[in-house]
C-alpha positions in Angstrom: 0.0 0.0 0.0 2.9 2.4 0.8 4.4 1.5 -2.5 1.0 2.3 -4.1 0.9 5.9 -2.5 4.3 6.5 -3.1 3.9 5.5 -6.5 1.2 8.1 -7.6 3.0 10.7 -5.4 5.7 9.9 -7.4 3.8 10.0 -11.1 1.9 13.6 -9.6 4.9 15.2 -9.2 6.2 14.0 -12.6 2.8 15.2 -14.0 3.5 19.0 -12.4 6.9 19.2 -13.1 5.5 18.7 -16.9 2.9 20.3 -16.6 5.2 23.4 -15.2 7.6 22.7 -18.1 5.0 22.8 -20.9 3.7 26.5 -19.1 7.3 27.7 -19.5 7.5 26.6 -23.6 4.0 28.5 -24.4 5.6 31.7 -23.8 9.0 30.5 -25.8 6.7 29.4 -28.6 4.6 32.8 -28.4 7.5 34.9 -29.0 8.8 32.9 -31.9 5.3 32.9 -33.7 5.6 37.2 -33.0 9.1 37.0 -34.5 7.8 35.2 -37.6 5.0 37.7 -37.9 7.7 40.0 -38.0 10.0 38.8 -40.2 7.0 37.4 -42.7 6.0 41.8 -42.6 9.4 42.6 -43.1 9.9 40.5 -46.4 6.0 41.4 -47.7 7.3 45.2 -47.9 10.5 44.1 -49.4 8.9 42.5 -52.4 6.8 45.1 -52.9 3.6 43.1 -52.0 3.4 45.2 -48.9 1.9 49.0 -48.3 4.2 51.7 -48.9 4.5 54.7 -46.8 3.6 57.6 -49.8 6.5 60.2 -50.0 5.3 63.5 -47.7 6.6 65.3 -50.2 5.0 63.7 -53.0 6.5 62.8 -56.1 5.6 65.0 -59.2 5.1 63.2 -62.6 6.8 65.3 -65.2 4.7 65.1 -68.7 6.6 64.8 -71.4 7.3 68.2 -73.6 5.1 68.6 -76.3 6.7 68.0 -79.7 7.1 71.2 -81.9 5.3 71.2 -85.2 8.0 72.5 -87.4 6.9 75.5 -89.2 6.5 74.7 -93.4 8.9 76.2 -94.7 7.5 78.8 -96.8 7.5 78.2 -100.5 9.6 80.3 -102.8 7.7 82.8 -105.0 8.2 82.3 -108.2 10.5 85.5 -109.8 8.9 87.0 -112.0 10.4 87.0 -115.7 11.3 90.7 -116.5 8.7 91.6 -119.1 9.7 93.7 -122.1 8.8 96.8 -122.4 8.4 96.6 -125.8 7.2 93.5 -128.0 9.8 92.1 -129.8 10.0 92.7 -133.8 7.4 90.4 -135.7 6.9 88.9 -139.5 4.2 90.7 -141.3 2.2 88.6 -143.2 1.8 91.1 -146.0 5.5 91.5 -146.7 5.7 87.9 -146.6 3.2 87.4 -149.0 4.0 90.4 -151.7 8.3 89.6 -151.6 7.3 85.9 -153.5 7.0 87.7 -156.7 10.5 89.1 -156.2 12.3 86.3 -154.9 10.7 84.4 -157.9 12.3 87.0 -160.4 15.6 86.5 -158.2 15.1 90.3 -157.1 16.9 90.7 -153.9 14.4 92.4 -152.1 15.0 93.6 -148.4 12.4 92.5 -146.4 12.5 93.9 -142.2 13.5 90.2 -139.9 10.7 91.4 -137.8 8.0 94.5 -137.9 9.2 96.6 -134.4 6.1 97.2 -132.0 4.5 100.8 -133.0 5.1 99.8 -136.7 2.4 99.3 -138.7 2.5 98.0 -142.8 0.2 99.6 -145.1 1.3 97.6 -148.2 4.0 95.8 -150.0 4.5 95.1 -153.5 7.1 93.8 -156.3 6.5 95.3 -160.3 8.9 93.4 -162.5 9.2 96.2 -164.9 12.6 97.9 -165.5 14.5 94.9 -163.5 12.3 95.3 -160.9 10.6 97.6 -157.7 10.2 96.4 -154.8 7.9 99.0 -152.3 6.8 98.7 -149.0 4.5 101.5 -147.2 4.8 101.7 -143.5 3.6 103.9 -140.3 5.9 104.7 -137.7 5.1 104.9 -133.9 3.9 108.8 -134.1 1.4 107.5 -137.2 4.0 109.2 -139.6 4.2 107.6 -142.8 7.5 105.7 -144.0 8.5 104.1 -147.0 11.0 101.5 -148.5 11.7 101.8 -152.2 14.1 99.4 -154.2 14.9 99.2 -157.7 18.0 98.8 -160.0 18.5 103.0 -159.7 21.3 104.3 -157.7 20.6 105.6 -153.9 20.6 108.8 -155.0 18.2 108.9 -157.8 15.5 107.3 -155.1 16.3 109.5 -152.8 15.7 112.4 -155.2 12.0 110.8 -156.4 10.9 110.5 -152.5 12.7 113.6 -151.1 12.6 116.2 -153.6 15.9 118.4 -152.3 16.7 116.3 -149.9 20.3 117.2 -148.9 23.3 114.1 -147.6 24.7 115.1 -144.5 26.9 112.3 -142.8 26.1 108.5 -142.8 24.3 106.1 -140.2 25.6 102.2 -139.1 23.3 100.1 -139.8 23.5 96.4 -138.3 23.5 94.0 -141.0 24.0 96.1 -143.9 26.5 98.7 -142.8 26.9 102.5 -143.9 24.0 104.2 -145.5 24.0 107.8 -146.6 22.0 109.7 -144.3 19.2 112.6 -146.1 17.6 115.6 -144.7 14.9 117.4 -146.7 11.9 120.1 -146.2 9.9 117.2 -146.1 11.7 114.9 -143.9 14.5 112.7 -143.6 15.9 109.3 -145.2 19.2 107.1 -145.3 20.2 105.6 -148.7 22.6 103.2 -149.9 24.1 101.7 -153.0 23.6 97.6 -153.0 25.0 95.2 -155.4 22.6 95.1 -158.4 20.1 97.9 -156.4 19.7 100.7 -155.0 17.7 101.5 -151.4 16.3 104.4 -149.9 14.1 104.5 -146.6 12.4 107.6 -145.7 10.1 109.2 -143.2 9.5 111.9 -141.1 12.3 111.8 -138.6 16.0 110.1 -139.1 16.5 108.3 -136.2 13.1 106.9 -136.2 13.9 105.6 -139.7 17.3 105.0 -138.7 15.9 102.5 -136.1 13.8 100.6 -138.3 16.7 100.0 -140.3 18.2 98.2 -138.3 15.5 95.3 -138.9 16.3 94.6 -142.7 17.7 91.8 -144.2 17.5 90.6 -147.9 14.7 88.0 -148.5 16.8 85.2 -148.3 18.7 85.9 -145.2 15.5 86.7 -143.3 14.5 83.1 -144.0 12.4 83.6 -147.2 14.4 82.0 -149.7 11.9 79.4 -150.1 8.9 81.9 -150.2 7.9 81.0 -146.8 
């Protein structure tokens, strides 16, 4: 009986001192699930899978700078071409027309490269008689009349049948045909000159206006009529 009770004395006591040793491992065991709450926080914000504290001073998002349309550059005007003041020198259809008789009698008949603007042409014409006339009736720029006369008489005789008294007084360059005799009269003025086979005298009312027109005559065939074009 004695080792009965001292038995179960014996297993009570064992039972506190466990009992006292499993009190004493709660705490132990509560602190180390605290530190794993801890430490399990601690990586959560690490990763990023945590809250973040916001920045007090909050961070600005700069936008990025709009791009800058760039400005067309403007187109270039187009310069102008300088326009002439006057028209350039033109074919007259009725000279064209009238020297065919003359180039077909192999007259050499000076014909003007090109009409100058302001000039206008009355008539033209070829007679075959006495080796030939060729005659072409103009206006000049003021509306005076002009004329062209051509025949196998010297200069001076058709300067004498257009300008009755007409005096010579110097010459005139012309371009083309070189010197001609320059003519003053009471009833105008006039250059002249001697050709090969002719004679040609251009008259008008002023010299240098005739002078001027002049400058536009070629024979038939070296103004491009050769052909009767």
């Amino acid at each position: 009986m004695t080792g009965d009770m001292t038995g179960e004395m014996t297993g009570i006591t064992g039972g506190a001192t466990g009992l006292t040793r499993a009190r004493r491992r709660i705490p132990a065991a509560v602190a180390g699930l605290a530190l794993v709450a801890v430490a399990a926080a601690a990586c959560g914000s690490d990763d990023g899978s945590g809250a973040t504290a916001s920045d007090p001073t909050g961070s600005t998002t700069t936008s990025a700078a709009p791009t800058l349309t760039e400005t067309p550059a403007a187109s270039e005007t187009p310069t102008a071409s300088d326009a002439p003041t006057e028209s350039d020198p033109v074919p007259s259809p009725i000279i064209t027309k009238a020297v065919k008789a003359a180039l077909k009698a192999g007259f050499p008949a000076l014909i003007p490269a090109g009409v100058p603007d302001g000039w206008t042409v009355v008539s033209a014409s070829y007679a075959p008689k006495g080796g030939g006339t060729w005659t072409i009736e103009l206006t000049d720029p003021n509306g005076a009349p002009a004329t062209l006369l051509q025949s196998t008489a010297s200069a001076a005789d058709l300067v004498a049948r257009l300008l009755p008294g007409a005096k010579a007084g110097g010459t005139v360059k012309i371009s083309g045909t070189g010197k001609w005799d320059a003519y003053t009269g009471s009833g105008g003025a006039g250059i002249a000159k001697d050709l090969p086979g002719t004679g040609a005298a251009l008259v008008g009312a002023d010299l240098n206006v005739v002078s001027d027109f002049a400058h536009q005559l070629l024979t038939a065939e070296d103004a491009g009529n050769g052909n009767g074009g």
